[in-house]
N, C-alpha and C positions, 0 to 999 in steps of 0.2 A: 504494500500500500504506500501511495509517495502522500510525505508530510511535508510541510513548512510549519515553524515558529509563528506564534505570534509575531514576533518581532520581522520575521519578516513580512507577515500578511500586513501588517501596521505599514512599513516602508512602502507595499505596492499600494494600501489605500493614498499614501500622502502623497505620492508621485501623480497623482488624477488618471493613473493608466488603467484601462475600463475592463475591469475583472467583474466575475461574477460571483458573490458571495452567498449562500445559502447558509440560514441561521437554522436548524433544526427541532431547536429548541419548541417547550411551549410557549402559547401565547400569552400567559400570565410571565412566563419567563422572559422574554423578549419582551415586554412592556416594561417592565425595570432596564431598561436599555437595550441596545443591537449595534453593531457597529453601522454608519453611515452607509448606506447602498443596499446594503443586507437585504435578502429576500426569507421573508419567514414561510417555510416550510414545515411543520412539524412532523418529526420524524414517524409517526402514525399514519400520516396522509402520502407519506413521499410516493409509495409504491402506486396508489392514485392521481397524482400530480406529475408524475415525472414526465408526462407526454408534455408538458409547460415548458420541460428546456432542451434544448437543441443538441444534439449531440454532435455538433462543429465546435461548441464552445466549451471552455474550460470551466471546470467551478470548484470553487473551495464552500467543504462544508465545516460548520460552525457550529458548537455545543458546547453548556458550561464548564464540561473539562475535556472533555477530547474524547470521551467512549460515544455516545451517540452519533458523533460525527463520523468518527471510525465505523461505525454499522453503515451509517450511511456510503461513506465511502466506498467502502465495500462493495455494497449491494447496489449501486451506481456504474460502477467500474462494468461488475457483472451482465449488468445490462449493455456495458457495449460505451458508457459517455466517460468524459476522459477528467476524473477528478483528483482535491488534494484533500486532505483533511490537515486542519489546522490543530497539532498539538495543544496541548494546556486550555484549550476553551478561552472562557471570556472569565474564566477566573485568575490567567496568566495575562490578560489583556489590557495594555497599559493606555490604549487611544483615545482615540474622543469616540463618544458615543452619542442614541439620538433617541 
C-alpha cells in the first residue's frame, strides 16, 4: 500500500497543486474539522460512492489515525483506482483546517 506523511500531504495542500483528498471519516467526525479541499466520504458509503471518482485521478484517503484510511486504501486500489493513504490521520495533522 503507498503512504505519505502528513507532513507531506500538508506541503502538497500548501503548494495549490490540485490533489484529490478523501476524508473517510464520519460526518460528526469531519464537522470538528477536515482538511481544506477534503471530500467527505465515509468509509461505510465508499463501496457505494466510489463510481463518484474517476479512476484517471489520484486520491489520498484521510482518517483520524490512519486505519480506516488504510481499509480504504486498500479496497480502492482493488478496485483498479490509483491511491495513497495518509499515515497518522488528522491526529498527526499539523495544517489548517475548515
Amino acid at each position: 500500500m503507498k503512504t505519505m506523511t502528513t507532513q507531506q500531504v500538508q506541503e502538497l495542500v500548501e503548494s495549490k497543486q490540485a490533489i484529490h483528498l478523501i476524508d473517510v471519516r464520519e460526518t460528526d467526525e469531519v464537522a470538528a474539522g477536515k482538511i481544506p479541499g477534503a471530500i467527505n466520504i465515509p468509509l461505510g458509503l465508499l463501496e457505494f460512492r466510489m463510481s463518484e471518482l474517476d479512476k484517471a485521478s489520484e486520491y489520498i484517503m484521510v482518517c483520524r489515525s490512519g486505519g480506516r484510511s488504510g481499509q480504504a486504501t486498500r479496497f480502492l486500489d482493488n478496485q483498479g483506482y490509483t491511491v495513497t493513504n495518509m499515515d497518522g490521520g488528522m491526529l498527526d495533522w499539523n495544517g489548517q483546517t475548515n
